[in-house]
Biotite code that builds the C-alpha atoms (Angstrom):
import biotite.structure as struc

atoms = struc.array([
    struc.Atom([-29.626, 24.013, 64.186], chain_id="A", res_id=1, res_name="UNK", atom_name="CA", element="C"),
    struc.Atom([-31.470, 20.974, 62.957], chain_id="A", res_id=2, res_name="UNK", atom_name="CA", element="C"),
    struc.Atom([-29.716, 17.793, 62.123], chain_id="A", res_id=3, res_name="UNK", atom_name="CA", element="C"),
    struc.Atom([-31.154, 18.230, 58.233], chain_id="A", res_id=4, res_name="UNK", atom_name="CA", element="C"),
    struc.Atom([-29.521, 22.014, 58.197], chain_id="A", res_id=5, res_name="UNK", atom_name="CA", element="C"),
    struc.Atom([-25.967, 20.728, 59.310], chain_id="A", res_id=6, res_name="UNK", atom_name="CA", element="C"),
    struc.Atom([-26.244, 18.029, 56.695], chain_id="A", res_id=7, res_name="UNK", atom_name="CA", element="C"),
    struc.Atom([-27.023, 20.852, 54.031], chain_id="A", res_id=8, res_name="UNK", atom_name="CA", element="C"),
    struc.Atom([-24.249, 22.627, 55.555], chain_id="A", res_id=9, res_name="UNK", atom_name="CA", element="C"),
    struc.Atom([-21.778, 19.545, 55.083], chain_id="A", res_id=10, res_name="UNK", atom_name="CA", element="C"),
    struc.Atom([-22.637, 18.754, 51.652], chain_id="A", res_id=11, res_name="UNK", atom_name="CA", element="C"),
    struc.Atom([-22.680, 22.206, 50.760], chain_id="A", res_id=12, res_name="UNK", atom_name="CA", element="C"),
    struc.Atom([-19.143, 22.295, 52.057], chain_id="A", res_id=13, res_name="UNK", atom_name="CA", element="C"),
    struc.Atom([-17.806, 18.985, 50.375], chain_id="A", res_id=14, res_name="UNK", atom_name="CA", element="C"),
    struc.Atom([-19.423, 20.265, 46.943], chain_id="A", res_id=15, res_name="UNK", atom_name="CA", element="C"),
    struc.Atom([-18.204, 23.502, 47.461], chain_id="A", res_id=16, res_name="UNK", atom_name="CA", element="C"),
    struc.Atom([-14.128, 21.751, 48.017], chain_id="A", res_id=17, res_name="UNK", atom_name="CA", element="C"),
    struc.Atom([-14.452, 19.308, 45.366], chain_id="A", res_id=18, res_name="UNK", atom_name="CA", element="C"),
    struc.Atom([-15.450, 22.139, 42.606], chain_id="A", res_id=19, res_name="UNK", atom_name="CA", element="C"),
    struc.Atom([-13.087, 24.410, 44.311], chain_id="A", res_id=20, res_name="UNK", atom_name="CA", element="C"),
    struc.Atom([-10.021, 21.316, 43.854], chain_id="A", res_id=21, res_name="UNK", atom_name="CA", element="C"),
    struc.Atom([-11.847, 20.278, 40.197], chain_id="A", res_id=22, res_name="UNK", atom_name="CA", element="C"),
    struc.Atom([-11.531, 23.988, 39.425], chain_id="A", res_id=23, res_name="UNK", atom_name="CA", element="C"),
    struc.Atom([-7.624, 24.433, 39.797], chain_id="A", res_id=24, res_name="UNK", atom_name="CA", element="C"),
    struc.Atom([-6.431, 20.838, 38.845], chain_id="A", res_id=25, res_name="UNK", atom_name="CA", element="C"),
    struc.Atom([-4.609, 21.218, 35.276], chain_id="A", res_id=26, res_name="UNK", atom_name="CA", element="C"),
    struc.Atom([-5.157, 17.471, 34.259], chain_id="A", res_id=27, res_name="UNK", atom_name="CA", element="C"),
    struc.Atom([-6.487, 16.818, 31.127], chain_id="A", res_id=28, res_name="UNK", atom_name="CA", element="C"),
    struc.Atom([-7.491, 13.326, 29.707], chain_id="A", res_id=29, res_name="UNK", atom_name="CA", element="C"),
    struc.Atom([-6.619, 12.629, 26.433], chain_id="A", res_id=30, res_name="UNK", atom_name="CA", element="C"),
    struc.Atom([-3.423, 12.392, 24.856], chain_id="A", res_id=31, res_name="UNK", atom_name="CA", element="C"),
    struc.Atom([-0.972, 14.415, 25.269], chain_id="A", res_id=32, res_name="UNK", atom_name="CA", element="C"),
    struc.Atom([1.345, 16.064, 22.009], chain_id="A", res_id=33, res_name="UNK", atom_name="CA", element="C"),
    struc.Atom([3.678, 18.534, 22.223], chain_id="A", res_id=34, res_name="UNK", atom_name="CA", element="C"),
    struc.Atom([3.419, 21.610, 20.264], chain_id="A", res_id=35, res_name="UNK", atom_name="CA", element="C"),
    struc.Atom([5.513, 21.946, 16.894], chain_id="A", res_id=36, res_name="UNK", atom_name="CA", element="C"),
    struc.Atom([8.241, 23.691, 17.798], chain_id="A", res_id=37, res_name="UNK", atom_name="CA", element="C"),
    struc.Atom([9.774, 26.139, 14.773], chain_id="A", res_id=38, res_name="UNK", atom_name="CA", element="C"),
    struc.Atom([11.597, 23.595, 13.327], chain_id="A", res_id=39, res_name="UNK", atom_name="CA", element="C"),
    struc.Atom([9.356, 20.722, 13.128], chain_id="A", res_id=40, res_name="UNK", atom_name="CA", element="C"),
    struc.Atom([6.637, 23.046, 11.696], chain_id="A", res_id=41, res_name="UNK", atom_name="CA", element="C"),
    struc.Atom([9.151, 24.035, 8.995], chain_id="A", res_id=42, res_name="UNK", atom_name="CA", element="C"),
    struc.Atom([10.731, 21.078, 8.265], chain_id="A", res_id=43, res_name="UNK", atom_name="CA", element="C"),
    struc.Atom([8.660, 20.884, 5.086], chain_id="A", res_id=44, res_name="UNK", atom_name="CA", element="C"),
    struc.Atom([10.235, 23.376, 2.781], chain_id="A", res_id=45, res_name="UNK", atom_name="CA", element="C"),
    struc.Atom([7.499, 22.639, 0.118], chain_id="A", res_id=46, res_name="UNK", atom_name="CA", element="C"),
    struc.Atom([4.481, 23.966, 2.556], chain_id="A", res_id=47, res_name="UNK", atom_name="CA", element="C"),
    struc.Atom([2.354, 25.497, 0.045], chain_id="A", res_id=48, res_name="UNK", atom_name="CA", element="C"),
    struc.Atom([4.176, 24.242, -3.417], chain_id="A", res_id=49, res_name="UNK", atom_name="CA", element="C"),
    struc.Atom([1.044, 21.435, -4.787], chain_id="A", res_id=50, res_name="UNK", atom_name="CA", element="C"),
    struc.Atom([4.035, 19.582, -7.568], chain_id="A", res_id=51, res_name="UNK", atom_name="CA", element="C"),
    struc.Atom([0.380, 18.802, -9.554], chain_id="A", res_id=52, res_name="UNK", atom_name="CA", element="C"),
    struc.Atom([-0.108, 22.626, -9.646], chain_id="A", res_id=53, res_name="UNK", atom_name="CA", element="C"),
    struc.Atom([3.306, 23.655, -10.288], chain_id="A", res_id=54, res_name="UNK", atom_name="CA", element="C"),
    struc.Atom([4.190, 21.363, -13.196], chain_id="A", res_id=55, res_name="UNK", atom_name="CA", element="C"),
    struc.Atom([0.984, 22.255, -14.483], chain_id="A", res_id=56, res_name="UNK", atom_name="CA", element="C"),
    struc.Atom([1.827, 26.003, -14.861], chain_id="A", res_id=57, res_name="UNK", atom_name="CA", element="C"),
    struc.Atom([4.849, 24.496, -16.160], chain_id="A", res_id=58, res_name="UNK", atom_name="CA", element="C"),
    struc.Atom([3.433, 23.040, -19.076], chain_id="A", res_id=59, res_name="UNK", atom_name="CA", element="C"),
    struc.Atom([0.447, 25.442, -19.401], chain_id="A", res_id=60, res_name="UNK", atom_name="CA", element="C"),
    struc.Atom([-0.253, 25.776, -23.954], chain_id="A", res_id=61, res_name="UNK", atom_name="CA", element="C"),
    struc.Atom([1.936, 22.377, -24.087], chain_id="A", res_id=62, res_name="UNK", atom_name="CA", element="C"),
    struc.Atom([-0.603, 19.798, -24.946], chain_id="A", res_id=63, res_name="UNK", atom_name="CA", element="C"),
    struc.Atom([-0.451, 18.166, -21.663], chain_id="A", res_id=64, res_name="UNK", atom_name="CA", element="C"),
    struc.Atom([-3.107, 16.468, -19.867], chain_id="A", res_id=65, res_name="UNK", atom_name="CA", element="C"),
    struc.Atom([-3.865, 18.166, -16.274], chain_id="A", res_id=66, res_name="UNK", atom_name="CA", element="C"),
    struc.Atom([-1.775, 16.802, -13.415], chain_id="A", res_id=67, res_name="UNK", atom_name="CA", element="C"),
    struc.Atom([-1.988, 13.166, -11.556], chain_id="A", res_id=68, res_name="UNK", atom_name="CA", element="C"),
    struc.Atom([-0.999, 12.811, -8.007], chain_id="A", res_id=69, res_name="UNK", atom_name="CA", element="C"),
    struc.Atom([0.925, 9.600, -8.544], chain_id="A", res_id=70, res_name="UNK", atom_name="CA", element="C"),
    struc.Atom([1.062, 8.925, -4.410], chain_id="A", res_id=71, res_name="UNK", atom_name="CA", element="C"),
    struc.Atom([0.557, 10.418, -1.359], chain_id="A", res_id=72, res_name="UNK", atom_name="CA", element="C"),
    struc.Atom([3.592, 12.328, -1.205], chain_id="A", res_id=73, res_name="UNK", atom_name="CA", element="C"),
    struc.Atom([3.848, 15.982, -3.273], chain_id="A", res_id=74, res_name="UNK", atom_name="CA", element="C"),
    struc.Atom([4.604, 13.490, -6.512], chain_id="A", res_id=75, res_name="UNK", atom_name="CA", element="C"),
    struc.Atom([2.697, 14.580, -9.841], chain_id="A", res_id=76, res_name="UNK", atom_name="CA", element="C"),
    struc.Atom([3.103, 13.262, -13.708], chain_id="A", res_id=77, res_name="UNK", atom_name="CA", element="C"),
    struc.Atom([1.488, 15.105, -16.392], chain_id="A", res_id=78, res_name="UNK", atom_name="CA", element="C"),
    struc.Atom([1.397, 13.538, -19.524], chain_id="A", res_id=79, res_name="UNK", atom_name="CA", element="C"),
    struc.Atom([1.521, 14.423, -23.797], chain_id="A", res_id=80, res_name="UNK", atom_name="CA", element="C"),
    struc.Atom([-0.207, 11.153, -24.988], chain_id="A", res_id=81, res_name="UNK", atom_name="CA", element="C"),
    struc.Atom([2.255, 9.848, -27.490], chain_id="A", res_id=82, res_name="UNK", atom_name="CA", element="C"),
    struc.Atom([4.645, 12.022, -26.621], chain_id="A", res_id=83, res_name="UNK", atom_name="CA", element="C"),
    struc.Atom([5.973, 12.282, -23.312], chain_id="A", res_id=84, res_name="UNK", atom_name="CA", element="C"),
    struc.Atom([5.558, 12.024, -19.700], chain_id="A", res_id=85, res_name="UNK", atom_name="CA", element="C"),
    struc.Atom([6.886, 14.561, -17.605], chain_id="A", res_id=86, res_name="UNK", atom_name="CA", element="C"),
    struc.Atom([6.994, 14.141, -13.274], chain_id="A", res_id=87, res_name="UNK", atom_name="CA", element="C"),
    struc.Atom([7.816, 16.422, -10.351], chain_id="A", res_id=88, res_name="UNK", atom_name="CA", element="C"),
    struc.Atom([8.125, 15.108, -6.944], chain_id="A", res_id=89, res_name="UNK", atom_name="CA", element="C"),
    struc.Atom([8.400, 17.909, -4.214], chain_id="A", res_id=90, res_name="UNK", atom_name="CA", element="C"),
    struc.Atom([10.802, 16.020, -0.930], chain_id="A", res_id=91, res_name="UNK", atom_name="CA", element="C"),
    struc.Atom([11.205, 17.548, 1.874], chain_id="A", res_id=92, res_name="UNK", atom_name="CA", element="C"),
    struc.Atom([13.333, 14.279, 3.747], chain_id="A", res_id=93, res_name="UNK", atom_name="CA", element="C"),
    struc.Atom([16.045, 13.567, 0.908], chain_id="A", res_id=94, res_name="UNK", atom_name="CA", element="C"),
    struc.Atom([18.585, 15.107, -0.880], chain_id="A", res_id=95, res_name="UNK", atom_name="CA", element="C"),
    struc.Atom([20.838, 14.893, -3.083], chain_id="A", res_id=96, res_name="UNK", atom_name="CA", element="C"),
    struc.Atom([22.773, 12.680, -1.705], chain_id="A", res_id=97, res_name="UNK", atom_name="CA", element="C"),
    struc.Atom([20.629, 10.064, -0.746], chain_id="A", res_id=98, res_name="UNK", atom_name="CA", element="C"),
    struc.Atom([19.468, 10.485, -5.113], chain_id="A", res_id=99, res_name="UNK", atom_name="CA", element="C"),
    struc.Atom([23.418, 9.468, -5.652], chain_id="A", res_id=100, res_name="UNK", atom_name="CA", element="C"),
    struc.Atom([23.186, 6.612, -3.406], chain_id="A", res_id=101, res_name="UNK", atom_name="CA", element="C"),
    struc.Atom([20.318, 4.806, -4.973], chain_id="A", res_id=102, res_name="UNK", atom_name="CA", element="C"),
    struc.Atom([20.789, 6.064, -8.397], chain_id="A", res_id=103, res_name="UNK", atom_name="CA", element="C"),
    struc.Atom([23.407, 4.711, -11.348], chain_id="A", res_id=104, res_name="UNK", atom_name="CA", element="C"),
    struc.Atom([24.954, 6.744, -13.919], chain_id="A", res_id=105, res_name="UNK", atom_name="CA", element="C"),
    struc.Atom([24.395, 10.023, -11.899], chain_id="A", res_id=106, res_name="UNK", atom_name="CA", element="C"),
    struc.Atom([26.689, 12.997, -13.274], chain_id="A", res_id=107, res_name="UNK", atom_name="CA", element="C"),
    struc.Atom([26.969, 16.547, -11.419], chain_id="A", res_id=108, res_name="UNK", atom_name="CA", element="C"),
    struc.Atom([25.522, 19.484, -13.189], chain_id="A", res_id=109, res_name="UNK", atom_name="CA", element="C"),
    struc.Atom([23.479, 23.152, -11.684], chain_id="A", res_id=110, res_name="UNK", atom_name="CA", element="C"),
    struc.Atom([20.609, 24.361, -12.836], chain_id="A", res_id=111, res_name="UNK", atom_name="CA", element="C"),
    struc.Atom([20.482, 28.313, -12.766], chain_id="A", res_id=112, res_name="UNK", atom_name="CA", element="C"),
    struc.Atom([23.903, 28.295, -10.004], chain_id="A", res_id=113, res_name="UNK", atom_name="CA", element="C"),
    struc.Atom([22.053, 25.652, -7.668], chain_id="A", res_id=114, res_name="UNK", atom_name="CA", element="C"),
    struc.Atom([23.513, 22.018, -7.337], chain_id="A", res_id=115, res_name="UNK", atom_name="CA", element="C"),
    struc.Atom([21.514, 19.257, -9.349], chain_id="A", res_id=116, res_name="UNK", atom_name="CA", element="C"),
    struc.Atom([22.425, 16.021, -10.391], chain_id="A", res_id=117, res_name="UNK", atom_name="CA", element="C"),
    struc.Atom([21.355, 13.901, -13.611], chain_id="A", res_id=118, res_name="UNK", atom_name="CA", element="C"),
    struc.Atom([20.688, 10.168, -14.120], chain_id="A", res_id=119, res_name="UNK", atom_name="CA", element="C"),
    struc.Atom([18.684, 7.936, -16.436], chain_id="A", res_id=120, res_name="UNK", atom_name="CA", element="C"),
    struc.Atom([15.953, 6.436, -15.212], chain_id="A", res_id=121, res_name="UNK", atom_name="CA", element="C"),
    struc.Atom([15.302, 2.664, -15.111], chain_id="A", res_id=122, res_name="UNK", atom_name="CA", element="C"),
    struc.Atom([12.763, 1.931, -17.425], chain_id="A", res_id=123, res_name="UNK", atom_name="CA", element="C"),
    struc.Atom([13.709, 4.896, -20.041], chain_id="A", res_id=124, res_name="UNK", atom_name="CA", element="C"),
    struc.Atom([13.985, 8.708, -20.005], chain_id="A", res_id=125, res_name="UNK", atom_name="CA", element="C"),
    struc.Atom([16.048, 11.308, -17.773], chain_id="A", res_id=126, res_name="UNK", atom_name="CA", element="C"),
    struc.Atom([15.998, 12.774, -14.160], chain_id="A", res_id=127, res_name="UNK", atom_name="CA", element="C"),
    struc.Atom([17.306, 15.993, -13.210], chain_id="A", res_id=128, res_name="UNK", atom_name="CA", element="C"),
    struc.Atom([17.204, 16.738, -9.008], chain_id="A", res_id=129, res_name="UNK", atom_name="CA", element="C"),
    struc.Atom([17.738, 20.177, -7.912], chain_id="A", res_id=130, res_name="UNK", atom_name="CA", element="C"),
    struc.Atom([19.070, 21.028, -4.477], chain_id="A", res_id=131, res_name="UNK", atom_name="CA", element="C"),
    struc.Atom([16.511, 22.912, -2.506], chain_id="A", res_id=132, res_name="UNK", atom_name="CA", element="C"),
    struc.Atom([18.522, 21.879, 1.057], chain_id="A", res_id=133, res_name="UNK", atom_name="CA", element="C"),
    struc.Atom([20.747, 19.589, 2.552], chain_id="A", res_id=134, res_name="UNK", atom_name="CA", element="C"),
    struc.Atom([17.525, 17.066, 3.240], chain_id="A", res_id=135, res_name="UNK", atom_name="CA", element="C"),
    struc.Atom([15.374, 18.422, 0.592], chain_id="A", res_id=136, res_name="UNK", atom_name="CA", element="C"),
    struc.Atom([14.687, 18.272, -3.080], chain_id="A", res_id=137, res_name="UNK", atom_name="CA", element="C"),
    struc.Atom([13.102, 18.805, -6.545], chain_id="A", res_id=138, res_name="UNK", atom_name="CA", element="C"),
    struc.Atom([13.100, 15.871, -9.076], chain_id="A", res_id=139, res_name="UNK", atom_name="CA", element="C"),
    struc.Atom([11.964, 16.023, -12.565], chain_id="A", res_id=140, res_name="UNK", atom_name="CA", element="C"),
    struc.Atom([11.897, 13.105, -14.651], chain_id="A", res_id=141, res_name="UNK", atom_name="CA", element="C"),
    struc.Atom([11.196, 13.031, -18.237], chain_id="A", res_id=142, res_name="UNK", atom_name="CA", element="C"),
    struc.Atom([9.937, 10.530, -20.675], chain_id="A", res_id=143, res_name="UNK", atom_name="CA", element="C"),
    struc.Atom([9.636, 10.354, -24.122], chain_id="A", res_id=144, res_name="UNK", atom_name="CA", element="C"),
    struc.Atom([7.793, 8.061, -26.513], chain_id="A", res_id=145, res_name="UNK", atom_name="CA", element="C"),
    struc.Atom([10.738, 7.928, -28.888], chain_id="A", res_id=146, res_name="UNK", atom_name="CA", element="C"),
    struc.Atom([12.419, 6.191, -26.219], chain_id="A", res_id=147, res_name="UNK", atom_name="CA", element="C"),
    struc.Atom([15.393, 8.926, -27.039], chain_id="A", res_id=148, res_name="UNK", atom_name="CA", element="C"),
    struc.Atom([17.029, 9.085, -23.554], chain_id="A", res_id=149, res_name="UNK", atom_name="CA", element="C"),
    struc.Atom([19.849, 11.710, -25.023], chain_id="A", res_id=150, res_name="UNK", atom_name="CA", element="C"),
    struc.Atom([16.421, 14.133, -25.641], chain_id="A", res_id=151, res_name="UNK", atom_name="CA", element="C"),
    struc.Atom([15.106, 13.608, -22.483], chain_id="A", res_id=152, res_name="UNK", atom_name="CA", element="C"),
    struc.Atom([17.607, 14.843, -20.255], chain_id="A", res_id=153, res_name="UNK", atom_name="CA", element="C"),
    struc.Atom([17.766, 18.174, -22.629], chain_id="A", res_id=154, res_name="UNK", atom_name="CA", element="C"),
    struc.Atom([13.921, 18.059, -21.845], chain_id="A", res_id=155, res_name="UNK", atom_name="CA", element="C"),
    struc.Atom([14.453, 17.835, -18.386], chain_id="A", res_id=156, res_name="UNK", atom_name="CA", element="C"),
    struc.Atom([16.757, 20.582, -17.985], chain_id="A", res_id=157, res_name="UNK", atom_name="CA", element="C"),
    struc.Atom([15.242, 23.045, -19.586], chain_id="A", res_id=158, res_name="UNK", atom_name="CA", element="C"),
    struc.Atom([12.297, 22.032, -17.196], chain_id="A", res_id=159, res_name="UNK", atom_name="CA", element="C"),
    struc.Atom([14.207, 22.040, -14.661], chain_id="A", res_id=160, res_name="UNK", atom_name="CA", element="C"),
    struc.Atom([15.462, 25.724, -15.453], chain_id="A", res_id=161, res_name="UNK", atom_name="CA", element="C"),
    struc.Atom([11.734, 27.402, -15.458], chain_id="A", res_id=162, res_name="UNK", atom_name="CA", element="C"),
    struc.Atom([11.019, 25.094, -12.119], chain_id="A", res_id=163, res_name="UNK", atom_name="CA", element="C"),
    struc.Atom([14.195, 26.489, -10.165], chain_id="A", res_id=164, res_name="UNK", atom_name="CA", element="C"),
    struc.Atom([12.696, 30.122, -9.395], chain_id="A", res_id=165, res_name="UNK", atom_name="CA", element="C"),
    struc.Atom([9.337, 29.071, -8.617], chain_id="A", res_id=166, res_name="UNK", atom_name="CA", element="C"),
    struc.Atom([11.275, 26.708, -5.744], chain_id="A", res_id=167, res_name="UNK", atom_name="CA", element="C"),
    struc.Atom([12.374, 27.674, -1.823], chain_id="A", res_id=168, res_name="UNK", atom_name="CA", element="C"),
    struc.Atom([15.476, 29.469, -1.614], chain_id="A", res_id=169, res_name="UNK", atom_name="CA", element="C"),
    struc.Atom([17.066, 27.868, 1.774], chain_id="A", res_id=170, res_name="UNK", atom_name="CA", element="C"),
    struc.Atom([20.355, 27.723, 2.741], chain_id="A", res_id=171, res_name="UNK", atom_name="CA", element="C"),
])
């Protein structure tokens, strides 16, 4: 055998290991990320509810201006120019409890047999916040032009009584 053969032979043989190890090795660069497990990848109880959409159907015939997102999160206002504002924000972190916490004047009510509470809100007008699960939620807030806070929350309820069967039942 000539000296160029074995060479051949050699190289042949180191290629043939290193594909051979490449082949079988389970690294991976990149970054590595778990997979959601079932909890994390239902931890949003809203998947699939748009609030722009759904407060929309709410007020479809109503007079009201198509939705606004109003942030990133599922948060929507639609509005009745010189009339009212109406908003739904969708959270799937918070519940009611942490709405009692940060809110004054909040008084216990249900809304079609689920737990809700009721507050004013700050700058005029009335929240109702239905319990969708311990950490999640449906708030509706109500405005009115009038400034008539006492008409607001009736608003909001009865909004808040069509929204509660188009929302997740979880318990």
């Amino acid at each position: 055998m000539t000296v160029n053969v074995r060479i051949a032979q050699a190289v042949a043989g180191v290629v043939g290991l290193a594909l051979t190890t490449t082949a079988c090795t389970s690294t991976v660069t990149g970054t590595a990320s778990p997979a959601p497990t079932s909890s994390q990848a239902s931890s949003d109880v809203f998947a699939g509810l748009n609030a722009c959409r759904v407060l929309e159907q709410l007020t479809t015939g109503q007079g009201f201006e198509p939705g606004e997102n109003i942030s990133r999160r599922n948060e929507c206002d639609v509005t009745k120019p010189g009339v009212s504002t109406y908003g739904l924000a969708l959270d799937p972190v918070q519940g009611l409890r942490e709405f009692a916490a940060t809110s004054a004047g909040v008084v216990e009510t249900s809304v079609n047999g689920r737990a809700a509470l009721q507050a004013p809100i700050t700058l005029g007008g009335c929240a109702v916040v239905i319990e969708v699960g311990e950490h999640a939620r449906a708030m509706l807030q109500v405005s009115l032009a009038s400034n008539d806070d006492q008409q607001a929350c009736v608003d909001a309820q009865a909004l808040a009584e069509k929204l509660e069967p188009l929302l997740p039942k979880v318990r």
